[in-house]
C-alpha positions in Angstrom: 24.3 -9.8 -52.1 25.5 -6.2 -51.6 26.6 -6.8 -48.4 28.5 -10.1 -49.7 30.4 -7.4 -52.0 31.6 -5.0 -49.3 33.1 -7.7 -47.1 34.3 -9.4 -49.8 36.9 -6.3 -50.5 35.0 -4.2 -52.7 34.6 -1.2 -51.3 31.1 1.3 -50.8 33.2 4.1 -53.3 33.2 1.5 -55.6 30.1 -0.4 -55.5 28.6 3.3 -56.0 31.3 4.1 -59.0 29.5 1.0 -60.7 26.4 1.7 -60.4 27.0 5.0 -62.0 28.3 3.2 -64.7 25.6 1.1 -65.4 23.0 3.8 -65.2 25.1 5.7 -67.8 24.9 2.3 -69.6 21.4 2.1 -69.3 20.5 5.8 -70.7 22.8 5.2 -73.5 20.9 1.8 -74.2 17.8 4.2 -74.0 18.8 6.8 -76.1 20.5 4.8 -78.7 17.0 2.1 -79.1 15.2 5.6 -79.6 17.4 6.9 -81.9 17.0 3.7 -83.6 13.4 3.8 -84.0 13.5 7.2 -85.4 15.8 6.3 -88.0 13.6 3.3 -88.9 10.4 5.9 -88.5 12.1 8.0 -91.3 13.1 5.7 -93.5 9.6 4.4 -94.0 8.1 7.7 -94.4 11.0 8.6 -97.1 12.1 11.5 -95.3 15.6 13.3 -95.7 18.6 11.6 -94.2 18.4 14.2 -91.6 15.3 14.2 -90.1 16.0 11.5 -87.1 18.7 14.1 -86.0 16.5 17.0 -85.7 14.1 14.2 -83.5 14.5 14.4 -79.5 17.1 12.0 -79.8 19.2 12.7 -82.6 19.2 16.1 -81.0 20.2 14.7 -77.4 22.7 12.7 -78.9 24.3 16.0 -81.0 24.5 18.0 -77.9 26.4 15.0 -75.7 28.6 15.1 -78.7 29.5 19.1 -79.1 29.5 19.5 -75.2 33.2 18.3 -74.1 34.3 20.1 -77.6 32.7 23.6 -76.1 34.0 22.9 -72.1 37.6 21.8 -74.4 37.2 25.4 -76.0 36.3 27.4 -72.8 39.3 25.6 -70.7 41.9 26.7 -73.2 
């Protein structure tokens, strides 16, 4: 099958840029289904709104968000 993509026009560079893409999918579908099951973990034990950020996830999930804000700051 792979090798039906290359000779069918699409190239190695971009075979590999998808792949890349769907692993980044993939971790995001990860993450987010954890997240998810935090959330759902706190809300049954009646815990603040906040607690399922201050999980793994939620805390993953904060960092990927204030990252390109910081690398933004640093560039300026």
């Amino acid at each position: 099958m792979i090798t039906g993509l290359i000779e069918g026009g699409m190239g190695l560079s971009a075979l590999i840029s998808l792949l890349k893409m769907a692993a980044i999918l993939l971790a995001a579908s990860f993450l987010g289904n954890w997240f998810l099951s935090e959330l759902k973990k706190a809300r049954v034990l009646n815990k603040p709104w906040y607690a399922p950020y201050l999980a793994p996830p939620g805390l993953l999930i904060i960092i990927a968000l204030i990252i390109p804000v910081v690398v933004w700051m640093f560039q300026r």
